[in-house]
Structure formats: structure tokens, C-alpha cells
MDAnalysis code that builds the backbone (N, CA, C; Angstrom):
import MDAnalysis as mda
import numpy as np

u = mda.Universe.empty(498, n_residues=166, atom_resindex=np.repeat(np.arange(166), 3), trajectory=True)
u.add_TopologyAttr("name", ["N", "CA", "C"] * 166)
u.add_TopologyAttr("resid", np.arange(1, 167))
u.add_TopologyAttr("resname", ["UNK", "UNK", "UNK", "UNK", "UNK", "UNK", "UNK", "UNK", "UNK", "UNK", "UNK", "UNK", "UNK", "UNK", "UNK", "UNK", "UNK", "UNK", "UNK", "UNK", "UNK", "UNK", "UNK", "UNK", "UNK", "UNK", "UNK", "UNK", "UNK", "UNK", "UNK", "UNK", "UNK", "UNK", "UNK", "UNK", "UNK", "UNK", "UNK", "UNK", "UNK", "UNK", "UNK", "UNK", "UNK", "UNK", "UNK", "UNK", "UNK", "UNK", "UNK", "UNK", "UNK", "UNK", "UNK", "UNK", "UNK", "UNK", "UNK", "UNK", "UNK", "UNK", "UNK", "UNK", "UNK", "UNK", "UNK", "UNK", "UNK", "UNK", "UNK", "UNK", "UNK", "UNK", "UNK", "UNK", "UNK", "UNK", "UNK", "UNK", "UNK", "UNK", "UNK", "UNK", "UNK", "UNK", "UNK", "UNK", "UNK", "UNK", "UNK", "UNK", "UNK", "UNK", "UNK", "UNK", "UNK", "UNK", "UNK", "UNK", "UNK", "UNK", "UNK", "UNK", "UNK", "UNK", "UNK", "UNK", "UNK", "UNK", "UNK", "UNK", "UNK", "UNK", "UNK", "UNK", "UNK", "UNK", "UNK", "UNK", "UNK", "UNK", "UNK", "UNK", "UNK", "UNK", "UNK", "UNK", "UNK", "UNK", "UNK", "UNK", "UNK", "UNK", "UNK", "UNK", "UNK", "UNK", "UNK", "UNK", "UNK", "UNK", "UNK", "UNK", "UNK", "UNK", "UNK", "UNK", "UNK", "UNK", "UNK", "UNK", "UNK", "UNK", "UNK", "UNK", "UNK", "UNK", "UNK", "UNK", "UNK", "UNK", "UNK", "UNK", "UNK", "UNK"])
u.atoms.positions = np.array([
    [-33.909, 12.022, -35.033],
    [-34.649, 12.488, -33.876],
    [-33.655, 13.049, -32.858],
    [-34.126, 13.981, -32.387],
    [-33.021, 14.746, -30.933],
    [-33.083, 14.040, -30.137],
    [-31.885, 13.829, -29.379],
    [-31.493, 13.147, -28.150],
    [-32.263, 14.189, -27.210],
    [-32.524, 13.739, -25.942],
    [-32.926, 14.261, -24.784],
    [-32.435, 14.428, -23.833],
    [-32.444, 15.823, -23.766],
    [-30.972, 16.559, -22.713],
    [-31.617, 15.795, -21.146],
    [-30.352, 14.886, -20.804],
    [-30.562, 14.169, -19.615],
    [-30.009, 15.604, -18.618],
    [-30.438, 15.469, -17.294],
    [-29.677, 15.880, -15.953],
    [-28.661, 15.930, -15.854],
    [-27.841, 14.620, -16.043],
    [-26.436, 14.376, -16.104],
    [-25.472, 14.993, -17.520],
    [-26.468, 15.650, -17.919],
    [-25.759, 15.839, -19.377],
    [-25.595, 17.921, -19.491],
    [-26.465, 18.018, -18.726],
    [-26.610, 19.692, -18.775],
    [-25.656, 20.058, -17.863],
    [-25.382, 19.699, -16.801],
    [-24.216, 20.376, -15.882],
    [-22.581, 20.274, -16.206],
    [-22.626, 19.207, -17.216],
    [-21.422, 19.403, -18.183],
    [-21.317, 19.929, -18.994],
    [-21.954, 20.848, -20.059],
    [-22.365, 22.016, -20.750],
    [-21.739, 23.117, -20.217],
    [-23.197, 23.129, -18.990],
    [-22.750, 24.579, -18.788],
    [-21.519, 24.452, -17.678],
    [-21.034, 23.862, -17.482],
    [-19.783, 23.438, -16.600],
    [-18.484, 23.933, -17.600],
    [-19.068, 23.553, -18.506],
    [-17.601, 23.833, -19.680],
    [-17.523, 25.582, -20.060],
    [-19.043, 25.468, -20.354],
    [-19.068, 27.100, -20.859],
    [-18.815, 27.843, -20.205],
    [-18.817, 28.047, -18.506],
    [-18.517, 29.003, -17.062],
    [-16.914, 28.783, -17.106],
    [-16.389, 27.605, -17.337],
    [-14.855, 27.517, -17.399],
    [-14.301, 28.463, -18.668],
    [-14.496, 28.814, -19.669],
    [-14.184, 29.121, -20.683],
    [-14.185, 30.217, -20.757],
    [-15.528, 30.653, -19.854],
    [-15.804, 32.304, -19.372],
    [-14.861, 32.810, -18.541],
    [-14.403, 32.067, -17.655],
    [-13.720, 32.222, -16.641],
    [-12.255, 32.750, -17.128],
    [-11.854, 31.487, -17.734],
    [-10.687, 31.315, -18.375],
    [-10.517, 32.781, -18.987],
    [-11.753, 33.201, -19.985],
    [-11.567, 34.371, -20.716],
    [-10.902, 35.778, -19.842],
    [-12.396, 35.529, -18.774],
    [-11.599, 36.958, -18.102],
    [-10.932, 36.924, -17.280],
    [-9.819, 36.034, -16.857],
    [-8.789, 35.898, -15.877],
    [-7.736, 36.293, -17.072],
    [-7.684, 35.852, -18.162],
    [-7.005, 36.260, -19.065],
    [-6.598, 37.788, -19.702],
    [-8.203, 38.341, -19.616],
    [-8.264, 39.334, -20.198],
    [-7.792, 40.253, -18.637],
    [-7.902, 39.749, -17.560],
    [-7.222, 40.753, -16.219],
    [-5.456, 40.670, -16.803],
    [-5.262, 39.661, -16.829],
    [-3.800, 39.337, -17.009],
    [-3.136, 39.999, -17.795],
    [-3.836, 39.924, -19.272],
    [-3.146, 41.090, -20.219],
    [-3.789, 42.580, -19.849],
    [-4.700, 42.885, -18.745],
    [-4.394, 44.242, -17.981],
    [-3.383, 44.563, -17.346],
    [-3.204, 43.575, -15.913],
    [-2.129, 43.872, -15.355],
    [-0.746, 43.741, -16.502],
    [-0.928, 43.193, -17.124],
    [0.869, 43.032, -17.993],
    [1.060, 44.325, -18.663],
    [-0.008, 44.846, -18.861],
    [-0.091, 46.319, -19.691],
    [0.871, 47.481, -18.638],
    [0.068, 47.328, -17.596],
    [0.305, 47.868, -16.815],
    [1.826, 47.970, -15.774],
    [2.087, 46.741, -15.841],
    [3.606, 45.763, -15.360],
    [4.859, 46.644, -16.506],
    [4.040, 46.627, -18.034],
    [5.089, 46.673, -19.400],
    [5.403, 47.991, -18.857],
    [3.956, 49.124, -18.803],
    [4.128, 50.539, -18.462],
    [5.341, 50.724, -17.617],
    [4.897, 50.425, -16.155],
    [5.929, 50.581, -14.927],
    [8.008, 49.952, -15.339],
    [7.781, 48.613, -16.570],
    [8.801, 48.378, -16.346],
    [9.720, 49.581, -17.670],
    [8.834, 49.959, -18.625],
    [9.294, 50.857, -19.570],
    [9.760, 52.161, -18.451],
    [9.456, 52.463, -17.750],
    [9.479, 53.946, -16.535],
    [10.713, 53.420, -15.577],
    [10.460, 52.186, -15.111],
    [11.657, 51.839, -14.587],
    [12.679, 51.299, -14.415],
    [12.600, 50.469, -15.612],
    [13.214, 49.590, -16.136],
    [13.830, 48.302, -15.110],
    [12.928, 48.314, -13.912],
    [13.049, 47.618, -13.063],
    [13.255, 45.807, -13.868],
    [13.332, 44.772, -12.969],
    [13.436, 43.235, -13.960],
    [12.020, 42.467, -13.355],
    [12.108, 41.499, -14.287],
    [10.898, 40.761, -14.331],
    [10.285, 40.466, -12.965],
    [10.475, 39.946, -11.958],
    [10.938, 39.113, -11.176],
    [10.643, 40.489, -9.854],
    [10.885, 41.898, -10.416],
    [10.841, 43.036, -8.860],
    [9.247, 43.329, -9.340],
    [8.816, 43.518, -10.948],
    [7.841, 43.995, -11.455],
    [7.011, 42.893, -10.619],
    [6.663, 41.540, -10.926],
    [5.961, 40.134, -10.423],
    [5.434, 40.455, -9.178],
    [6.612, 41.096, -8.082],
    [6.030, 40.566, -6.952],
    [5.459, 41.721, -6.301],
    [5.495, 42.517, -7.274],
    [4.534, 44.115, -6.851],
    [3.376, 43.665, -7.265],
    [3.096, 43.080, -8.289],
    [1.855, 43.145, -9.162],
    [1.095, 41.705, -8.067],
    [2.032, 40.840, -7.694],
    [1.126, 39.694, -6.585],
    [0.276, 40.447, -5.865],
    [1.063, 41.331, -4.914],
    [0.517, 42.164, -4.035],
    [-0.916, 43.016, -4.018],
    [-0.933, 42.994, -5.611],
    [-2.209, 43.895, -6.331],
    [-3.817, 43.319, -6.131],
    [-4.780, 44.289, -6.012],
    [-5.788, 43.109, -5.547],
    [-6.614, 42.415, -6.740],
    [-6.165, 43.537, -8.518],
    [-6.738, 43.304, -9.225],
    [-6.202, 42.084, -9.987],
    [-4.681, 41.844, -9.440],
    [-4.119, 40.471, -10.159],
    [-4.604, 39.228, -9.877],
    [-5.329, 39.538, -8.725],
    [-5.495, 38.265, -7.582],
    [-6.952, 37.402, -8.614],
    [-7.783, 38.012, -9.243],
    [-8.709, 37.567, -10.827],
    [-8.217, 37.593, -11.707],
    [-6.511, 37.520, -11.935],
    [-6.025, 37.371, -13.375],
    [-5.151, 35.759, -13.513],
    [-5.110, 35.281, -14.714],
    [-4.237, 34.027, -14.671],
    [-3.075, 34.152, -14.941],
    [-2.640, 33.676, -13.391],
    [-0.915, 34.024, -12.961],
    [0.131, 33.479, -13.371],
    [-0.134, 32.396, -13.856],
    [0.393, 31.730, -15.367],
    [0.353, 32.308, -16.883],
    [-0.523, 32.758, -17.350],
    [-0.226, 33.709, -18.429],
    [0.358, 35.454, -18.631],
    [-0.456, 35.516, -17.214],
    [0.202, 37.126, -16.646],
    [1.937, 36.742, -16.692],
    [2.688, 35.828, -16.090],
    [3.731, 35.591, -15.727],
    [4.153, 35.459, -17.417],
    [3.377, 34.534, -18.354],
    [4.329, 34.417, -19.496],
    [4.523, 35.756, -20.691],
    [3.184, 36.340, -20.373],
    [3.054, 37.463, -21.171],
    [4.595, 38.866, -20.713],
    [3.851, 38.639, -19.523],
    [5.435, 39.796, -18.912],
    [6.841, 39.534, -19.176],
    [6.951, 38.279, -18.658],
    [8.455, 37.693, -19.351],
    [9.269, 37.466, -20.614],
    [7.797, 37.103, -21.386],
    [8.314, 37.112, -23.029],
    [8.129, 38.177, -23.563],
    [7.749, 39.632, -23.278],
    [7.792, 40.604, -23.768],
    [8.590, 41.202, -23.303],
    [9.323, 41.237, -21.702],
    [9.996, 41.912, -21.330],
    [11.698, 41.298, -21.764],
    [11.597, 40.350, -22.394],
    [12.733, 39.253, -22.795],
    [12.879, 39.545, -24.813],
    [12.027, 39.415, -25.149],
    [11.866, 39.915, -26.580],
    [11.716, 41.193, -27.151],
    [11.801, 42.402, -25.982],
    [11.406, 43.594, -26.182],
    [12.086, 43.949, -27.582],
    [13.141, 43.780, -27.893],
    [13.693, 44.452, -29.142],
    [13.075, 43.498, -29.898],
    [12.950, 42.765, -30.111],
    [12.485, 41.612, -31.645],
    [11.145, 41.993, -31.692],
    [10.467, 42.419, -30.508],
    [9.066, 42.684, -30.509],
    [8.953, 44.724, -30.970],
    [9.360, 45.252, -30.410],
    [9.779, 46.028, -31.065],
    [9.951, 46.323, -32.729],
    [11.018, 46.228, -33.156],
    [10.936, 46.117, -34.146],
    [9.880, 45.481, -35.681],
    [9.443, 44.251, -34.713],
    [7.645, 44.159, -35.765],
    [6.857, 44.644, -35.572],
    [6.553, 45.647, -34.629],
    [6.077, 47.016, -34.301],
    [6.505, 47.873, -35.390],
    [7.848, 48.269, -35.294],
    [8.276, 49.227, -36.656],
    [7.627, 48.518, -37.720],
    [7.716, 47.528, -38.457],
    [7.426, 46.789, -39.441],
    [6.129, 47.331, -40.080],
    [4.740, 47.640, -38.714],
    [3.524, 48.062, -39.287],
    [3.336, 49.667, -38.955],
    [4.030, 50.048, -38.396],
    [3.792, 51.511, -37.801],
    [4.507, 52.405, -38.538],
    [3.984, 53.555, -38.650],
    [3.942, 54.828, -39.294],
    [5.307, 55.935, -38.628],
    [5.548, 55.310, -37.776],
    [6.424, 56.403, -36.865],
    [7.195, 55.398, -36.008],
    [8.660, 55.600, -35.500],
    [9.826, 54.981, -35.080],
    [8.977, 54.525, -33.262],
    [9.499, 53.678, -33.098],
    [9.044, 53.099, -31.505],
    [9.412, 54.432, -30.775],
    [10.089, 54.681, -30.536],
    [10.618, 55.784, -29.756],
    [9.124, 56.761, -29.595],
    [8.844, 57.056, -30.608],
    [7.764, 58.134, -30.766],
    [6.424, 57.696, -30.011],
    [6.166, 56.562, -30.284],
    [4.720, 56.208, -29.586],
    [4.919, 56.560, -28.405],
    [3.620, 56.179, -27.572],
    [2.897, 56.707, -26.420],
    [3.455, 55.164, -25.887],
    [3.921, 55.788, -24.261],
    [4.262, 54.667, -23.329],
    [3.410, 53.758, -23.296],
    [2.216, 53.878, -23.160],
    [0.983, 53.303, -23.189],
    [0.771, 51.855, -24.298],
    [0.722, 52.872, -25.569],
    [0.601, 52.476, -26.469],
    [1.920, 50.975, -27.035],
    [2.795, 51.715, -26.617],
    [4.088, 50.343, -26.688],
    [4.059, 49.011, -25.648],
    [3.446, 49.349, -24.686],
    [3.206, 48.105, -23.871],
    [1.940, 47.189, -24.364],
    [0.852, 48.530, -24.733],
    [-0.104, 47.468, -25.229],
    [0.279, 46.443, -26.432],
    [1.536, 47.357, -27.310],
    [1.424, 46.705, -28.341],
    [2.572, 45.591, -28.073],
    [3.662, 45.935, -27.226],
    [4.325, 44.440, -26.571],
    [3.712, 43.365, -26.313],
    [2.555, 43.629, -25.604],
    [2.352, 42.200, -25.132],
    [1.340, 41.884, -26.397],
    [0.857, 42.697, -27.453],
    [-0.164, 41.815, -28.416],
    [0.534, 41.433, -29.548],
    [1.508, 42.124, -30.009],
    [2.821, 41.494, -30.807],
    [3.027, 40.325, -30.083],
    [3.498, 40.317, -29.358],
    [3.960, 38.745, -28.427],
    [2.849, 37.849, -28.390],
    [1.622, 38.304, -28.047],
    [0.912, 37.403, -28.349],
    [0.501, 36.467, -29.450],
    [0.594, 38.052, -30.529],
    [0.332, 36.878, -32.658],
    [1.735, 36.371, -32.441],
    [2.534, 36.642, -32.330],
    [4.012, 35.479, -32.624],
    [3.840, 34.255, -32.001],
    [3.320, 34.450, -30.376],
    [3.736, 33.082, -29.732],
    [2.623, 32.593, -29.283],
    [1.507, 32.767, -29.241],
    [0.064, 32.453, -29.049],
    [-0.510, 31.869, -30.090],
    [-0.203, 31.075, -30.667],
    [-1.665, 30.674, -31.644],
    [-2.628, 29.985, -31.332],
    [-2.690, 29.884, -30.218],
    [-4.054, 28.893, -30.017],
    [-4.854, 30.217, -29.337],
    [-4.306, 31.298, -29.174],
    [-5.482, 32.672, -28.945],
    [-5.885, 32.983, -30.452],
    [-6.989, 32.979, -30.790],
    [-7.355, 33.986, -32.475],
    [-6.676, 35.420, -32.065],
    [-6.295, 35.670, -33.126],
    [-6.150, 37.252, -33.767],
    [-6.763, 37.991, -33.072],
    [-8.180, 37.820, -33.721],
    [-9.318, 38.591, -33.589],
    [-9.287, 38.761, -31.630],
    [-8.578, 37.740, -30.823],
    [-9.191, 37.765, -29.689],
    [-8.009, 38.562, -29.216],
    [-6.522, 38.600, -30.016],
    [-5.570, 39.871, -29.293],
    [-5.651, 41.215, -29.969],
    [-6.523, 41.793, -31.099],
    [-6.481, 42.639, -31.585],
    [-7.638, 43.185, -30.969],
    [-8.791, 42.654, -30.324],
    [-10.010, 43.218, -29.428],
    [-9.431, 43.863, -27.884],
    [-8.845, 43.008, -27.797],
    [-8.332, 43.096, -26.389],
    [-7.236, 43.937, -26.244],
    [-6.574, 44.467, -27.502],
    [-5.627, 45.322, -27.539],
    [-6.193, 46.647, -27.587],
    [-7.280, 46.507, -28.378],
    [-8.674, 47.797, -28.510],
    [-8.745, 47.915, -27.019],
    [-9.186, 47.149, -26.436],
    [-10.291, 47.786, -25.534],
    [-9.138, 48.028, -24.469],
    [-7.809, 47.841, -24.189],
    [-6.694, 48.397, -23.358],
    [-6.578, 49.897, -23.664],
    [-6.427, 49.972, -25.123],
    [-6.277, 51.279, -25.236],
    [-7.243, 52.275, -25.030],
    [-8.497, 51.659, -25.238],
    [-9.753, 52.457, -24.763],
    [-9.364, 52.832, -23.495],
    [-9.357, 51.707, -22.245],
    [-9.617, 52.289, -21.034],
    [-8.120, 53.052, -20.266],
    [-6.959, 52.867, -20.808],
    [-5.498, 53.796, -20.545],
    [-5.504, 54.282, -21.537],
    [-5.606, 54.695, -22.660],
    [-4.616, 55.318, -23.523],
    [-5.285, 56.679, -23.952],
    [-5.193, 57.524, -24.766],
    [-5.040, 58.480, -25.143],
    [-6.468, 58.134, -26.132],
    [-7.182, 59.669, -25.909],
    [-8.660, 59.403, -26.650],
    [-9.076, 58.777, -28.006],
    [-8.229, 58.965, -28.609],
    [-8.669, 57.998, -30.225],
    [-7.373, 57.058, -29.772],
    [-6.376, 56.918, -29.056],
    [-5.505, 55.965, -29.415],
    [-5.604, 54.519, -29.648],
    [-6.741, 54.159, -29.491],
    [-7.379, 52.419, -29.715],
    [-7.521, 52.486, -31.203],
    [-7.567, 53.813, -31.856],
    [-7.681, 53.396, -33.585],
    [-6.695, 53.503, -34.089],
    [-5.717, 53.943, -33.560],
    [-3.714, 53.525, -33.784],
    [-4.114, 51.973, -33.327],
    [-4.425, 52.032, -32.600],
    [-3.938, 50.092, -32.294],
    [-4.931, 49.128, -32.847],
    [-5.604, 49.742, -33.327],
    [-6.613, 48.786, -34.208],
    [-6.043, 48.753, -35.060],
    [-5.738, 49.863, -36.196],
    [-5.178, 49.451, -37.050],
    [-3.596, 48.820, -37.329],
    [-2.553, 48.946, -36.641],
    [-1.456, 48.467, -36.794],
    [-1.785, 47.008, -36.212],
    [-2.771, 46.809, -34.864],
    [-2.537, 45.194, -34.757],
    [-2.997, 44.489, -36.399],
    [-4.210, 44.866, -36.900],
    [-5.162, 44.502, -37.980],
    [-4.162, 43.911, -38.769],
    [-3.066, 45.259, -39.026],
    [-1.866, 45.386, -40.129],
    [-0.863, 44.098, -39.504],
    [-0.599, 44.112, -38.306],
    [0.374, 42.997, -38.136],
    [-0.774, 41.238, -38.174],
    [-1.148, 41.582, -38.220],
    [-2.221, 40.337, -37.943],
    [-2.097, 39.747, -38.968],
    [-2.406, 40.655, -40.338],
    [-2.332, 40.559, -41.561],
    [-1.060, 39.665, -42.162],
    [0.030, 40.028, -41.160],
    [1.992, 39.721, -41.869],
    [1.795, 38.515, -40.885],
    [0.958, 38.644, -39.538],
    [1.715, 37.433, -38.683],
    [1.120, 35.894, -38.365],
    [-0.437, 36.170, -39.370],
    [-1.162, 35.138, -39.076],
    [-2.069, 34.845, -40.131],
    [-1.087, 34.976, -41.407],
    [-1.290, 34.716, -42.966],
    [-2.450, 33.527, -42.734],
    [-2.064, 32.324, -42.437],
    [-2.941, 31.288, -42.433],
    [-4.165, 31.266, -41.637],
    [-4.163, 31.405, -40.186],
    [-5.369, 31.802, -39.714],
    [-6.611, 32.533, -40.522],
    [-6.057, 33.928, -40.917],
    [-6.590, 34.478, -41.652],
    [-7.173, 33.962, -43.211],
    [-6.394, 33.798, -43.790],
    [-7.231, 32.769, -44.773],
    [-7.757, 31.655, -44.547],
    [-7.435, 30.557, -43.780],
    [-8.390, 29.835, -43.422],
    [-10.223, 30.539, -42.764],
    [-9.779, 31.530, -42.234],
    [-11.055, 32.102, -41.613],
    [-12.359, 32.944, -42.546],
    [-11.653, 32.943, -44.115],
    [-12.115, 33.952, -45.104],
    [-13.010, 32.752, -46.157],
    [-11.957, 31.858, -45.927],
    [-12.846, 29.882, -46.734],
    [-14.073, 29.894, -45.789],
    [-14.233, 29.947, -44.898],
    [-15.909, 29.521, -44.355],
    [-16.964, 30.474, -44.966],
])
């Protein structure tokens, strides 16, 4: 027989589910602004730390989580060559060649399948889509669909098969 959703029992529900929402799109601001942070620091090669306190100032950072914004920027702007290069690994054409755009998005979502696993795949390869949708170059979200897909494939062997058993 079903239990009976008490009073005390529904505002912890949806208490959890508004956090989670939340969580999502403070996140999903964060890997905007970092897109955007990667752009400016590829142009100026300014350091972590001058990029940060421009982007505080911003009004769109002020809804992003300043804790992941902060780790995403740092470990990509710190790993750029290692991240880089597993970029070459799935791509068709030398880093050099891509679109400014396109290399930041794919900095911080490379960085993300390496050092994120408690984000799904699926949730940095969407979010890498829909960056490139709204900056990048008119089909360029189907370059980044497919090379994240392709790195997803090399970087999150297990996820992925575990996700193919259900």
C-alpha cells in the first residue's frame, strides 16, 4: 500500500529538487562565464587571478557558482597543454587551427571528462553544444558534438558502458 505524502514530507522533495535546479544553472552560468574568461585569456593571455576579478565585477557571474567557475578557469588555464593535446587526440585538424571559440569551449569540457566525474558526460557534452550554439560559428556546435561524443568515448570508457547495461 502507498505511504501518504505527509506536509512535512513534500517540502523536502521539492526542497531538494529547486536545489538541484539551482545548482544546475549556476553551473551551467559558470561554464558560460569560463568560456568566456578561456576566450579573453587565449586574446590576452592575461593570468588567472587578473581574468577572476574582471569576471566578479560581471553582473552575469553574480548567478554562476563561484566555486566551480573558479575551478573550471584554473584547471584549464593550468592544464592548457595536456588539455590541449586530448583535443588533438579526437580532432581532425591541429589546435592551432580551430576557432578561438571553439578551443575554450573545448578546454573547459575536456577538463571537465578528465576531472569531473561526478558531472555525466552527457551533461558536459550538452552543455558544450549549447555554448557553441549561442558564441560560436553557425554549425560549429556539430564540430563540438562530435569530437566531445569522440572524447567521451576514450575518456569515460566505464560510465559509458555502464550506461548501455540498463
Amino acid at each position: 500500500m502507498n505511504k501518504p505524502v505527509t506536509t512535512s514530507d513534500a517540502p523536502i522533495a521539492k526542497n531538494s529538487t529547486n536545489k538541484r535546479k539551482n545548482l544546475s544553472k549556476a553551473r551551467s552560468q559558470a561554464r558560460r562565464c569560463v568560456m568566456q574568461a578561456l576566450y579573453q585569456w587565449q586574446l590576452t593571455q592575461q593570468n588567472f587571478a587578473e581574468i577572476r576579478a574582471q569576471f566578479i565585477e560581471r553582473e552575469e557571474y553574480k548567478s554562476a557558482d563561484a566555486e566551480y567557475f573558479a575551478e573550471l578557469l584554473n584547471g584549464s588555464i593550468e592544464q592548457q597543454p595536456q588539455l590541449a593535446a586530448r583535443v588533438g587526440e579526437y580532432a581532425d585538424r591541429p589546435w592551432e587551427q580551430l576557432d578561438v571559440i571553439e578551443r575554450a569551449i573545448l578546454l573547459l569540457s575536456i577538463y571537465e571528462l578528465i576531472n569531473r566525474l561526478d558531472v555525466p558526460y552527457r551533461v558536459v557534452v550538452n552543455e558544450g553544444v549549447e555554448l557553441a550554439k549561442q558564441f560560436g560559428a553557425t554549425d560549429g556546435y556539430k564540430y563540438i558534438n562530435a569530437l566531445l561524443d569522440r572524447a567521451a568515448k576514450g575518456l569515460r570508457t566505464a560510465e559509458r558502458r555502464s550506461l548501455l547495461q540498463k
